[in-house]
C-alpha positions as CSV (number, residue, x, y, z in Angstrom):
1,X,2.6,-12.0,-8.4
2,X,0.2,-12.3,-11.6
3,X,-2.7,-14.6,-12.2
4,X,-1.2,-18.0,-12.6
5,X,0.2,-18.1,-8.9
6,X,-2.6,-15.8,-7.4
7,X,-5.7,-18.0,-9.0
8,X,-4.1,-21.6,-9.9
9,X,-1.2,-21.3,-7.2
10,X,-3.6,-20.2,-4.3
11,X,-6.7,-22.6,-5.8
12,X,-3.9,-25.4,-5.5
13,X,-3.0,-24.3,-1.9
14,X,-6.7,-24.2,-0.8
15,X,-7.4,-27.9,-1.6
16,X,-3.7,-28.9,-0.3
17,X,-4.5,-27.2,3.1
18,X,-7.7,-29.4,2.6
19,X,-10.7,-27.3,1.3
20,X,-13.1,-29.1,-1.3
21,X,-12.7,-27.6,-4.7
22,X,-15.4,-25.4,-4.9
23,X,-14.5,-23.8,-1.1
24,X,-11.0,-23.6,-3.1
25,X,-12.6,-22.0,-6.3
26,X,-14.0,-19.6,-4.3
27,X,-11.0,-18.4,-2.3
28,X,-8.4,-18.6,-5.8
29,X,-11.3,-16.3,-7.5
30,X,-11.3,-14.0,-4.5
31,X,-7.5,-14.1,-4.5
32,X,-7.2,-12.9,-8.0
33,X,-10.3,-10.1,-7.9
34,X,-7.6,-8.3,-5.4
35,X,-6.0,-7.1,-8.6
36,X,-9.0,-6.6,-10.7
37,X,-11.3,-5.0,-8.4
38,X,-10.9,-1.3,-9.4
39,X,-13.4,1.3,-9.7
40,X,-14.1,1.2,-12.7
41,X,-15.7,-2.4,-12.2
42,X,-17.2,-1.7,-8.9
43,X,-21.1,-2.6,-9.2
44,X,-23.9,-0.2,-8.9
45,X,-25.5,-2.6,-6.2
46,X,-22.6,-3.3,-4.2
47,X,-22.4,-2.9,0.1
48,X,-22.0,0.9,1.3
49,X,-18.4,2.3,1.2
50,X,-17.3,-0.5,-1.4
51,X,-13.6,0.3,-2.0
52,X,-11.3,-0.3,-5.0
53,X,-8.4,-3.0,-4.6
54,X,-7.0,-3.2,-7.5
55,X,-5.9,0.2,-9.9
56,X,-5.2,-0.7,-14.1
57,X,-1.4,0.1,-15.2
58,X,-3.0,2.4,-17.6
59,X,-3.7,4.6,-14.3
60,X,-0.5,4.4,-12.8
61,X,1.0,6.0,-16.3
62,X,-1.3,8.7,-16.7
63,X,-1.4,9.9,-13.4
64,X,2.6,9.6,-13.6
65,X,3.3,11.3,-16.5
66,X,0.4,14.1,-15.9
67,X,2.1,17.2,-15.2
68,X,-0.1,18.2,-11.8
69,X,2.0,16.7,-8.8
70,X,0.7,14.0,-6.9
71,X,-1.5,15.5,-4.3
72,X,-1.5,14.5,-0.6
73,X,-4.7,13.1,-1.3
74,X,-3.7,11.3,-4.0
75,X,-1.0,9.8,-2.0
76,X,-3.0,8.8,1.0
77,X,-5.4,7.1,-1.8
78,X,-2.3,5.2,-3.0
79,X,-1.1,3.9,0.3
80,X,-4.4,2.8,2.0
81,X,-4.7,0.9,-1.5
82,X,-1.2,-0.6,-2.3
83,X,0.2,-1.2,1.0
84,X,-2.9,-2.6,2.8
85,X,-3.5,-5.1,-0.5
86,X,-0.5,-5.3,-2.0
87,X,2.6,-4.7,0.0
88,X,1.7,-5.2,3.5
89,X,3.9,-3.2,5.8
90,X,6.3,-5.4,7.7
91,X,8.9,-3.4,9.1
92,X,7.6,-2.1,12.3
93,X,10.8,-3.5,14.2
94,X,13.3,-2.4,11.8
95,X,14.0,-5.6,10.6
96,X,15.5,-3.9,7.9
97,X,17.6,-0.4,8.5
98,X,17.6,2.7,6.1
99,X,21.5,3.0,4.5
100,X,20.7,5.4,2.2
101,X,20.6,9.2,0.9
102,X,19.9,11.1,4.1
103,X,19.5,14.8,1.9
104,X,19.1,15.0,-1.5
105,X,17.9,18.1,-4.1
106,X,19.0,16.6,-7.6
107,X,15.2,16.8,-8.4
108,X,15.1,20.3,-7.9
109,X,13.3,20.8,-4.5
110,X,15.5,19.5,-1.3
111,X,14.6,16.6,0.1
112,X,15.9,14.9,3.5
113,X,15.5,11.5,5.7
114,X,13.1,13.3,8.3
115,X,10.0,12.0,10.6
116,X,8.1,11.5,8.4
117,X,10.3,9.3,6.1
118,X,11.2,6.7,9.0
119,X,7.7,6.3,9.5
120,X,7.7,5.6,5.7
121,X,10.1,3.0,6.3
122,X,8.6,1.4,8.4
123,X,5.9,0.5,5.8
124,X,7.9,-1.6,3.6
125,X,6.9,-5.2,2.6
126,X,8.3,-8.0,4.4
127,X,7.4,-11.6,4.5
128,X,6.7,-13.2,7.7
129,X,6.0,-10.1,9.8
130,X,4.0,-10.2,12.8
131,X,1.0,-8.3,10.8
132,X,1.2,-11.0,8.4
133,X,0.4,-12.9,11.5
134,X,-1.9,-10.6,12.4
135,X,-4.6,-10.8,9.3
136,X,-4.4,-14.9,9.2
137,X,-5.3,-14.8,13.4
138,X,-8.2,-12.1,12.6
139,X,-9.8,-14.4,10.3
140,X,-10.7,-17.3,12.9
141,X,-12.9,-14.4,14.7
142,X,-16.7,-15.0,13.8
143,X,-17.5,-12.0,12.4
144,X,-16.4,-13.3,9.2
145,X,-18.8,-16.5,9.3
146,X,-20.8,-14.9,6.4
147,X,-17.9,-14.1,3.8
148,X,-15.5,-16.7,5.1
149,X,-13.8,-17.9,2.1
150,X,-13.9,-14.4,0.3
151,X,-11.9,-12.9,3.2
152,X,-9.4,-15.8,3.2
153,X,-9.0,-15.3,-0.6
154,X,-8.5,-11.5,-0.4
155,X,-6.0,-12.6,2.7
156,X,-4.4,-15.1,0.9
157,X,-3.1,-12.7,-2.1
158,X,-2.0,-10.2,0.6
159,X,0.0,-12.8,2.4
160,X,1.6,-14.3,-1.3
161,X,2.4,-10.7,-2.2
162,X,4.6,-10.0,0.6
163,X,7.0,-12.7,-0.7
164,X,7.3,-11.6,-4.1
165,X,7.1,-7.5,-3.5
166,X,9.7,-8.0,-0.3
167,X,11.7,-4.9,0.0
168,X,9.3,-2.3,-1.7
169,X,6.9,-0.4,0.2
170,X,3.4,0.7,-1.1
171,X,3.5,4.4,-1.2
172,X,4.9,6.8,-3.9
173,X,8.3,7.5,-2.7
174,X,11.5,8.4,-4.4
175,X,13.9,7.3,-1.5
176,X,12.3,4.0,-0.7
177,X,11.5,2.9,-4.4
178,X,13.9,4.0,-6.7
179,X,15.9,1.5,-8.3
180,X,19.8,2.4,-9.6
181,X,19.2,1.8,-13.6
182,X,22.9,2.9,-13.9
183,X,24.2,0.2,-11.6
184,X,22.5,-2.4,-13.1
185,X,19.5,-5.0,-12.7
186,X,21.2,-8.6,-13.4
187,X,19.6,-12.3,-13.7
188,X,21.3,-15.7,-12.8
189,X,20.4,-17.7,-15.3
190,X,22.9,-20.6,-16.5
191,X,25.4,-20.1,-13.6
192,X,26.1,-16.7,-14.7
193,X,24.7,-13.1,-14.7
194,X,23.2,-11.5,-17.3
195,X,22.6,-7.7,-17.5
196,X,18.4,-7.4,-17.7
197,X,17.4,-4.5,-19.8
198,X,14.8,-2.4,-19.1
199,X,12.5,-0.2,-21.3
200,X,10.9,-2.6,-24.1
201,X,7.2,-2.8,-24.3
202,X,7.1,-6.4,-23.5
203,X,8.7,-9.2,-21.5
204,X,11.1,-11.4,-23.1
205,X,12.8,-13.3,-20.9
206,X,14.9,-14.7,-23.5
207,X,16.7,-11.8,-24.3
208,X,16.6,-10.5,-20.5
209,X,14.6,-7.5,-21.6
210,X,11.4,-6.6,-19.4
211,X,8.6,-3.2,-19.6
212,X,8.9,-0.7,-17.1
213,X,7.2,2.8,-16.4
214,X,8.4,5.9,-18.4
215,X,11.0,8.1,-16.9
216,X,9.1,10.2,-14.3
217,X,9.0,13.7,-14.1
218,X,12.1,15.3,-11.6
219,X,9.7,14.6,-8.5
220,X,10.5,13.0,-5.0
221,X,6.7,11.8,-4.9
222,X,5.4,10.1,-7.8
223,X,3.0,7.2,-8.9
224,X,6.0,5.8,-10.8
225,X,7.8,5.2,-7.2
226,X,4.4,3.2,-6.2
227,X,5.9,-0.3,-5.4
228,X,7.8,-2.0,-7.5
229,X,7.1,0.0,-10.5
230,X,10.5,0.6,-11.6
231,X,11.3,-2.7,-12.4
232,X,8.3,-3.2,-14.1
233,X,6.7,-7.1,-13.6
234,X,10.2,-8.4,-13.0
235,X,9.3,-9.4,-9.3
236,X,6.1,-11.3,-10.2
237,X,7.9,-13.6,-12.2
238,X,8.3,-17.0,-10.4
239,X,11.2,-18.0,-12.1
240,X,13.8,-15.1,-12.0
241,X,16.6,-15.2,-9.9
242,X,18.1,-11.5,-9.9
243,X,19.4,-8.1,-8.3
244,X,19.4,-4.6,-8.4
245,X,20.8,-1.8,-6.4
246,X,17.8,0.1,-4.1
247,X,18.6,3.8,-3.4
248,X,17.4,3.0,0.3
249,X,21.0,0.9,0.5
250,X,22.9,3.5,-2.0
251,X,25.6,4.8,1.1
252,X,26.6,1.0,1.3
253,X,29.6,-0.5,-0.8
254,X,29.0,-1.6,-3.8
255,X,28.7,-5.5,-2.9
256,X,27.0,-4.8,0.1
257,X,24.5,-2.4,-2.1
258,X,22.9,-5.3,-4.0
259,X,19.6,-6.6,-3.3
260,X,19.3,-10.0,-3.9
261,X,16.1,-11.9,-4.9
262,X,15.2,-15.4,-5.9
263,X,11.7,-16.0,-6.7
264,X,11.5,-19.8,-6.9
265,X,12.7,-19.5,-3.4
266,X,10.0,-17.1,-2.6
267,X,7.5,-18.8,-4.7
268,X,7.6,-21.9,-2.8
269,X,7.4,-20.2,0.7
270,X,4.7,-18.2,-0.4
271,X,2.6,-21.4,-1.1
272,X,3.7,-23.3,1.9
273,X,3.0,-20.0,4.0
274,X,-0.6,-20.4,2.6
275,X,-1.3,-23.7,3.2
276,X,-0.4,-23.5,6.4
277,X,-2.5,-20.8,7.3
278,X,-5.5,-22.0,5.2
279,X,-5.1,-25.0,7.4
280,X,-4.8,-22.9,11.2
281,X,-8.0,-21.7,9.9
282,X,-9.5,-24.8,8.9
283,X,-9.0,-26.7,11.6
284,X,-8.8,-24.0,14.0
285,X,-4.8,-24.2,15.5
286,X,-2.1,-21.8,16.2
287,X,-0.5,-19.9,13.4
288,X,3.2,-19.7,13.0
289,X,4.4,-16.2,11.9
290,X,7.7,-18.0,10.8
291,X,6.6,-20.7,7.8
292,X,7.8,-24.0,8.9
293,X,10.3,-25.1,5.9
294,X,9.2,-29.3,6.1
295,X,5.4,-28.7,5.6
296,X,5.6,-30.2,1.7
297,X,6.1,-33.8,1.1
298,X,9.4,-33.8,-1.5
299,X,7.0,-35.1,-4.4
300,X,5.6,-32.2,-4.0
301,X,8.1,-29.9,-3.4
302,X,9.8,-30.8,-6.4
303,X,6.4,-30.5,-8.4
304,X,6.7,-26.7,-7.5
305,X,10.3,-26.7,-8.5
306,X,9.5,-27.9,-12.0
307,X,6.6,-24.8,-12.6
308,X,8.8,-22.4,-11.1
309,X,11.9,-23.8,-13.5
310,X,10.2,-22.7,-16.8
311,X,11.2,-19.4,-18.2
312,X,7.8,-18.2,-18.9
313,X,6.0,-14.8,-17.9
314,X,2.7,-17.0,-17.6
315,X,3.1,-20.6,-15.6
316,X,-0.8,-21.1,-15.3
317,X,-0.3,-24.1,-18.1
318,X,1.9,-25.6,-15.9
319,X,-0.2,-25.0,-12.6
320,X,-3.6,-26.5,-14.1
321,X,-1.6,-29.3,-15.2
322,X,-0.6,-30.2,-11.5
323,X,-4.0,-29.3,-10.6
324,X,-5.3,-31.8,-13.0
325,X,-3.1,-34.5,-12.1
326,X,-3.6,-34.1,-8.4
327,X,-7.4,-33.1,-7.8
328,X,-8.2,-34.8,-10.7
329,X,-9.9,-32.4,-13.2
330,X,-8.4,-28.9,-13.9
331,X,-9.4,-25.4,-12.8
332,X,-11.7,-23.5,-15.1
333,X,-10.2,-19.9,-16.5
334,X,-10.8,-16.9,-14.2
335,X,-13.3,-14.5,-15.8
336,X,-12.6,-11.7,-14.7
337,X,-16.4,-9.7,-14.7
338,X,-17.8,-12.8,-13.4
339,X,-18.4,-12.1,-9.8
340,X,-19.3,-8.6,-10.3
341,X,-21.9,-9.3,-13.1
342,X,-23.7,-11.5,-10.8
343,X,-23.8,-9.4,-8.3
344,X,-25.4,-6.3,-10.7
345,X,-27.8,-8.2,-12.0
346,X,-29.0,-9.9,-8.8
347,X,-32.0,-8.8,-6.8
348,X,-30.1,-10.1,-3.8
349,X,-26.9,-8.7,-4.2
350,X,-25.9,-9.3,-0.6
351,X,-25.6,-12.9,-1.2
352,X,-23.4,-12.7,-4.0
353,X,-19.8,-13.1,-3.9
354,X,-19.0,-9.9,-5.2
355,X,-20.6,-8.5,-2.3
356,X,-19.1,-11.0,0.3
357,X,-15.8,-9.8,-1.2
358,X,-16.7,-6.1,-1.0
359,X,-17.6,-6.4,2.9
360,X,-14.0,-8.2,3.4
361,X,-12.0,-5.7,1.4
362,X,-13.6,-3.0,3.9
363,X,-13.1,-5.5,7.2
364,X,-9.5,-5.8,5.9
365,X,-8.9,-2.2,5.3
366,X,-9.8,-1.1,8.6
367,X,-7.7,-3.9,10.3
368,X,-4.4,-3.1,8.8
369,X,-5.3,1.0,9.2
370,X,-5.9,0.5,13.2
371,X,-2.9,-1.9,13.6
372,X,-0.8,0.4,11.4
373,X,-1.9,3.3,13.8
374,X,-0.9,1.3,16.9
375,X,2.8,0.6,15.6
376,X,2.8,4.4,14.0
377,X,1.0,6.4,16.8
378,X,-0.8,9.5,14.6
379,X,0.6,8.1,11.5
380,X,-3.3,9.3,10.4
381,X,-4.9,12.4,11.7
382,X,-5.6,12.9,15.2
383,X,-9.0,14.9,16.3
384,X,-8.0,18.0,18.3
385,X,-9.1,19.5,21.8
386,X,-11.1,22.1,22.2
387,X,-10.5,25.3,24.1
388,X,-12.9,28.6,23.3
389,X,-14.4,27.6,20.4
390,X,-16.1,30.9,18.6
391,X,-14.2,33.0,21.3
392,X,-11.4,35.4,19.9
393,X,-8.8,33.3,22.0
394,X,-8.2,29.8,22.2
395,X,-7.1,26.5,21.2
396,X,-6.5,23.4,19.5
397,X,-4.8,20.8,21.2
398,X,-3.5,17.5,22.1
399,X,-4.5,16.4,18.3
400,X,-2.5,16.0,14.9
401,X,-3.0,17.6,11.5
402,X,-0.9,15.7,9.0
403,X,-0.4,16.4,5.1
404,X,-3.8,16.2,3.1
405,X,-5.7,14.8,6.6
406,X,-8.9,16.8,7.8
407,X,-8.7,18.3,10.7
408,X,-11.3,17.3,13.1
409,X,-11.9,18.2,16.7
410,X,-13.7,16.7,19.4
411,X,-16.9,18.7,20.4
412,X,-19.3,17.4,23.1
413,X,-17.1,14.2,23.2
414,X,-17.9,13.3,19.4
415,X,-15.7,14.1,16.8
416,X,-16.5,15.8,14.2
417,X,-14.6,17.9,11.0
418,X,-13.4,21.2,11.6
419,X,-16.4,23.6,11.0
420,X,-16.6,27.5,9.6
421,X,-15.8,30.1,12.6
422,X,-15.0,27.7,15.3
423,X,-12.0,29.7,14.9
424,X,-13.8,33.0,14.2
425,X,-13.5,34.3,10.9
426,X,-11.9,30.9,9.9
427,X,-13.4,28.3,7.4
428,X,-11.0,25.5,6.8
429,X,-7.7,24.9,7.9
430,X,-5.8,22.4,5.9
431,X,-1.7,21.1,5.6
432,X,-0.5,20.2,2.3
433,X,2.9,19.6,0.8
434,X,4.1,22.3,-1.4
435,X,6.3,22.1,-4.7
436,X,7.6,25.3,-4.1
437,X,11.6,24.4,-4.0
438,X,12.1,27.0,-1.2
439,X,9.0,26.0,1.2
440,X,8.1,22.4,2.1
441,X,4.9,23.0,3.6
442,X,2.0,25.3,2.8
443,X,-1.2,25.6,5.9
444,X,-4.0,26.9,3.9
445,X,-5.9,29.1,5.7
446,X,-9.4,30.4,4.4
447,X,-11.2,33.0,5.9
448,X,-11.1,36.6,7.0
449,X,-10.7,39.0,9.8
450,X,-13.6,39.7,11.6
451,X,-15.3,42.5,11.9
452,X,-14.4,44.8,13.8
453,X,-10.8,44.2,14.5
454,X,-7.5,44.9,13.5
455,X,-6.5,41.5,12.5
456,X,-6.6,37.3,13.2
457,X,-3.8,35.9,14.1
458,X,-3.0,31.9,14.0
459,X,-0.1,29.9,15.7
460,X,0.6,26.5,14.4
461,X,2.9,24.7,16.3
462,X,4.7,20.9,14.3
463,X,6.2,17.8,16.1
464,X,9.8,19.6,16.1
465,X,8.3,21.9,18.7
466,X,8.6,25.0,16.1
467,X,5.5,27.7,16.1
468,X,4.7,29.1,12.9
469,X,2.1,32.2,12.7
470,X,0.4,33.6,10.1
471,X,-1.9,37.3,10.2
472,X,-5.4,38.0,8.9
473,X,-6.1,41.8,8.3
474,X,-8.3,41.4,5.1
475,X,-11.9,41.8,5.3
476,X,-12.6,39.6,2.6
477,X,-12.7,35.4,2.6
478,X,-10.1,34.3,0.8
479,X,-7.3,31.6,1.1
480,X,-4.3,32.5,3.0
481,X,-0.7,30.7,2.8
482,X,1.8,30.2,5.8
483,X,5.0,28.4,3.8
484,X,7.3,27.0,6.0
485,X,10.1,23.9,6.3
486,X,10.1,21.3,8.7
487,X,11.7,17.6,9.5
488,X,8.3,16.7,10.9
489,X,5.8,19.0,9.4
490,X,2.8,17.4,11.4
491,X,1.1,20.1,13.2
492,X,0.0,19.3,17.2
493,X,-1.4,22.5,18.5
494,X,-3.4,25.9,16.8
495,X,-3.9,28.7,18.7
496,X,-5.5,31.8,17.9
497,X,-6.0,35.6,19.2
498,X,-7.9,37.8,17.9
């Protein structure tokens, strides 16, 4: 969704569901600062450990096109951003089931449906999930008494999002994201379809052509894959009505392979979804997790109908025109440095906005994170055991080393990062994906062998059960490489003799 239903849509919601107008000024700005608040605004005064929640497009197309792959680092960046903000994960219960490629190497490097891509899966956007559910309940807890409407805001764009971004997930992934351009993307418009066109530099709904990222590079992880990326701003538009052919339904018929999407359907559940959660808050009552589809008085109703009915890329005219008729007086333009200048040149900072905002983008990143840990057990790295640390045998076990994760250990019952010589000899241990076409997975290992003997030798055993080893003989540090392949690289136990 862009600005007009994310500032006038929610500001409209907020005083429906019965906030005054400047509560509901407050809550629309915070709504719309999800997508703006990137790092490149973030003030110098702002709370510890302020995080980004927005990223530019500009980003997204550098970092695509840039010819160094997309590192595991970069990809856990991207998903703690996009799908926490911007396509919450709804499909713990596999409400909807993979029907697509299950091995593919047209890219050049083989890829296949393993572990680690059903847990994936599990992270695309669906409306009306029980985390959905989940971040509205949280916010009636009192630790947000001092950044109430800022958190509701930020909630608020989250929950609007996961009606118009339904069906995508937020991390950079070939399989889940990738649309079929030679299929076709269509729009019902005049009882018929229309073949959209994708590729021109700006929306133009008249002539059913809309922007979309550049060709990627031949990768199976890609910022181009983030989202909805491949079809551009088409899904934030509240009055298309279209389909398109997702590669995660590709082994279906052809019928059955169209995804089908009507936004002024979505639209209006997304702002009768609000209200009713901006009014559980308010007054305090049980939130449904399903929207109840008679909240909105037909006058109403049919308001909505009429904005979402115009052709436009930008309905905000048409939102601040119902604003004005109903509240009386219409809702000033969002500026988008606003909240941040105030809060840079404060002496207080902590009682600005901004900073209210800030606390509730990190209060909301650590919810979704620990609930997305308890439906995806290790999903994030898993501090290991400890078992003759600085002795020449040992271990490290009942933990988890994913892709681009530290590994961490638990010493004196505090955990803490893997330290050098723990293992002896060893500095770092670390698991990354590799773009070498033959080898999947590459276990950097820096160090040496110890002094003194013949050589250090490392196990490293992944969720499949399968124990990879790798030797050290030379004296000096330096990195070493174990390549290997996997359907579930994570690794669960190191072991060590020297």
């Amino acid at each position: 969704m862009n600005l007009d239903f994310h500032y006038y849509g929610t500001y409209f919601a907020a005083y429906t569901a019965g906030y005054s107008t400047d509560e509901a000024k407050v809550i629309a700005y915070a709504a719309q600062f999800v997508d703006d608040c990137t790092t490149t605004v973030m003030p110098w005064n702002g709370p510890k450990g302020q995080i980004s929640t927005g990223t530019t497009i500009a980003d997204v197309v550098t970092n695509g096109l840039s010819p160094k792959p997309f590192s595991s680092e970069d990809i856990n960046s991207a998903e703690q951003l996009w799908s926490y903000f911007h396509f919450l994960p709804g499909n713990f219960n596999r409400r909807q089931s993979y029907n697509g490629t299950l091995e593919d190497s047209s890219l050049g490097t083989k890829w296949t449906y393993n572990g680690s891509a059903r847990e994936d899966f599990q992270l695309m956007c669906l409306p009306e999930s029980k985390l959905s559910k989940a971040i509205i309940d949280d916010i009636k807890s009192p630790v947000y008494t001092d950044n109430l409407l800022e958190m509701i805001g930020l909630r608020m764009h989250v929950i609007a999002d996961t009606w118009a971004h339904s069906y995508f997930a937020g991390v950079p992934e070939w399989f889940l994201n990738e649309i079929d351009l030679a299929a076709g993307i269509e729009e019902f418009y005049d009882e018929e379809w229309h073949p959209i066109q994708l590729g021109g530099d700006l929306d133009d709904p008249l002539t059913y052509t809309y922007s979309s990222y550049p060709t990627t590079l031949p990768r199976y992880v890609s910022p181009f894959y983030l989202g909805h990326g491949k079809l551009g701003h088409i899904p934030d538009y509240g009055y298309i009505r279209y389909r398109y052919h997702p590669l995660w339904k590709n082994q279906l018929d052809n019928e059955a392979s169209w995804q089908y999407k009507d936004n002024r359907y979505s639209f209006i559940k997304a702002f009768e979804q609000m209200v009713q959660a901006m009014k559980s808050i308010r007054e305090g009552t049980e939130f449904s997790q399903v929207t109840n589809p008679n909240s909105l008085d037909l006058e109403l109703l049919d308001s909505l109908k009429d904005i979402l009915s115009h052709r436009e890329c930008d309905l905000s005219s048409y939102w601040n025109a119902l604003i004005e008729q109903i509240v009386g007086e219409p809702l000033a333009p969002y500026k988008v440095n606003s909240w941040v200048n105030t809060c840079s040149a404060s002496d207080d900072p902590s009682s600005t906005n901004y900073y209210r905002f800030a606390n509730a983008a990190i209060a909301h990143h650590n919810f979704v994170k620990t609930y997305i840990e308890t439906k995806i057990p290790n999903r994030f790295s898993k501090p290991f055991t400890v078992d003759g640390a600085g002795e020449n045998r040992g271990c490290l076990d009942n933990g988890v080393l994913k892709v681009g994760n530290q590994l961490q250990v638990i010493i004196d019952g505090k955990v803490t990062d893997y330290y050098p010589n723990l293992i002896p000899g060893i500095e770092f241990i670390k698991l990354v994906a590799s773009d070498n076409p033959i080898h999947e997975f590459n276990i950097i290992v820096r160090g040496s062998c110890i002094k003194g003997k013949w050589h250090n030798k490392l196990f490293f055993t992944d969720k499949t059960g399968d124990t990879y080893s790798i030797g050290l003989v030379d004296a000096n540090v330096k990195n070493h490489v174990l390549k290997f392949n996997s359907t579930y690289s994570d690794i669960v136990r190191i072991s060590w003799h020297i």
